[in-house]
C-alpha positions as CSV (number, residue, x, y, z in Angstrom):
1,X,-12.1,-7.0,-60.0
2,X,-14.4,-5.3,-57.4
3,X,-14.0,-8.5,-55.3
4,X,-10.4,-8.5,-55.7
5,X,-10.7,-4.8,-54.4
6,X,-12.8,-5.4,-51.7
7,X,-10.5,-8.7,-50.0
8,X,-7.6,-6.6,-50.3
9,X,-9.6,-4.0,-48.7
10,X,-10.4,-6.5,-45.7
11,X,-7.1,-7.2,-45.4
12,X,-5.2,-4.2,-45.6
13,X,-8.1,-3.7,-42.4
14,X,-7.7,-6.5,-40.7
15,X,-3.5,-5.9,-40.9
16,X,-4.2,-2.5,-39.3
17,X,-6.2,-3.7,-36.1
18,X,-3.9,-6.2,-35.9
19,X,-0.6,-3.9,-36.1
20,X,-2.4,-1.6,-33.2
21,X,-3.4,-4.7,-30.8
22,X,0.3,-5.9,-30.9
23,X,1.6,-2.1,-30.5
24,X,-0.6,-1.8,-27.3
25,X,0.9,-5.3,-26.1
26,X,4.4,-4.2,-26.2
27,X,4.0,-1.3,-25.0
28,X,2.1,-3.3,-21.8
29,X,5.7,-5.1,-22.1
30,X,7.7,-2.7,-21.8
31,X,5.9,-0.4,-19.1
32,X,6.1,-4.2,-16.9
33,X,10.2,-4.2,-18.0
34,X,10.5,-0.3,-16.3
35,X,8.2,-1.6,-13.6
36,X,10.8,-4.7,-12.8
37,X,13.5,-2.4,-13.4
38,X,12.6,-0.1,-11.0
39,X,11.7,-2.5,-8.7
40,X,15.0,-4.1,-8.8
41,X,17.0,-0.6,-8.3
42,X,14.8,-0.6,-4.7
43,X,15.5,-3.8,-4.2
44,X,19.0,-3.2,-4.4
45,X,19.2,-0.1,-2.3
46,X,17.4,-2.1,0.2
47,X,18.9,-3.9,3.4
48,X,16.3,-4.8,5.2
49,X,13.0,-7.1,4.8
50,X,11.8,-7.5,1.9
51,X,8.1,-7.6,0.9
52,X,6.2,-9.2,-1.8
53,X,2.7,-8.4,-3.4
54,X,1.2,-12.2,-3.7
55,X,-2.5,-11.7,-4.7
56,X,-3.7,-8.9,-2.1
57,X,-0.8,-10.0,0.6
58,X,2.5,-8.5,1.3
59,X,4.6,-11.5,2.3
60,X,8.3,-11.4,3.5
61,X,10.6,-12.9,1.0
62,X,14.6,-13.5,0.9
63,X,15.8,-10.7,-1.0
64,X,17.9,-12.9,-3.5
65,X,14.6,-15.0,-3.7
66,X,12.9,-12.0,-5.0
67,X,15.4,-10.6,-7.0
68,X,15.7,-14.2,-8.9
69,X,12.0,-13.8,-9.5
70,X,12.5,-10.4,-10.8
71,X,15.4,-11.3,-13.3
72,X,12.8,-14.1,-14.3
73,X,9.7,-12.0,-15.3
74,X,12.1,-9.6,-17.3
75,X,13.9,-12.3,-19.7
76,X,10.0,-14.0,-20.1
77,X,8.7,-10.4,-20.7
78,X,11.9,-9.7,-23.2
79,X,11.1,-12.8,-25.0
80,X,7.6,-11.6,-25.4
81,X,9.0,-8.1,-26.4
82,X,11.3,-10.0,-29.5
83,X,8.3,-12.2,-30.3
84,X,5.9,-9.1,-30.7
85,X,8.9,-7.0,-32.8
86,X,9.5,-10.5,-35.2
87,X,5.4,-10.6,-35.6
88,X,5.0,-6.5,-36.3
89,X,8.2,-6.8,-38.8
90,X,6.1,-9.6,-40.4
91,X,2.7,-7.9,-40.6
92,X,4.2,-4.5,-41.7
93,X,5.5,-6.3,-44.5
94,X,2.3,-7.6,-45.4
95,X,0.3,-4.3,-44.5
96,X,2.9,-2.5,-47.2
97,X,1.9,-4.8,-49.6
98,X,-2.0,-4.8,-49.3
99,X,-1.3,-1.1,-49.4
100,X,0.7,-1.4,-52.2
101,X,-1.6,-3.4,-54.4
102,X,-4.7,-1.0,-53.3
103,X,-2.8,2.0,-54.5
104,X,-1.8,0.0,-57.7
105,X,-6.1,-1.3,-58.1
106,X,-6.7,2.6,-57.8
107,X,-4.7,4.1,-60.3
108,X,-5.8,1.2,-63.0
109,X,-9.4,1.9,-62.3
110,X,-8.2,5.8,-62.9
111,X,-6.5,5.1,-65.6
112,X,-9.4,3.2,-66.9
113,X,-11.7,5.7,-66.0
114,X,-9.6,8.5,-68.1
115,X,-8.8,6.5,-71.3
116,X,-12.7,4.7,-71.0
């Protein structure tokens, strides 16, 4: 039973780190989704050149060019966002249940303890 305790234990850990990492990657996600927001807002208050970061250059770009690549990045970065929020929903679930089996593994050893 201590074994039984103890995998659950590394799991219901394991879960945890793992629910964090993908929090801190959509949360990456979604500051990159304001960023192309915002950068498309300029973009489309602009009339004049437009200006690309590529690497540590500013290059000139058409500005329908740019905003193609913008409208790009944001569905790939959406996707990513969906695929993080199916993958959370599925490790929650599983956390809930590690947590729920470690809470039921407590109260039998209690019990046990009281009526032993």
């Amino acid at each position: 039973m201590a074994e039984d305790v103890q995998k659950i234990v590394n799991e219901y850990s394991t879960l945890q780190q793992q629910l964090q990492l993908l929090l801190a990657q959509r949360q990456q996600f979604e500051m990159q989704l304001k960023e192309i927001d915002a950068a498309s807002s300029e973009l489309d208050k602009s009339a004049g050149a437009v200006y690309r970061a590529v690497g540590g250059v500013m290059v000139l770009r058409e500005k329908e060019s740019v905003k193609s690549d913008l409208a790009k990045e944001k569905q790939e970065l959406a996707g990513r966002v969906e695929f993080i929020d199916r993958q959370e929903k599925k490790m929650t679930e599983r956390f809930t249940a590690a947590r729920k089996k470690l809470e039921e593994l407590a109260k039998a050893q209690k019990e046990g303890a009281l009526g032993g």
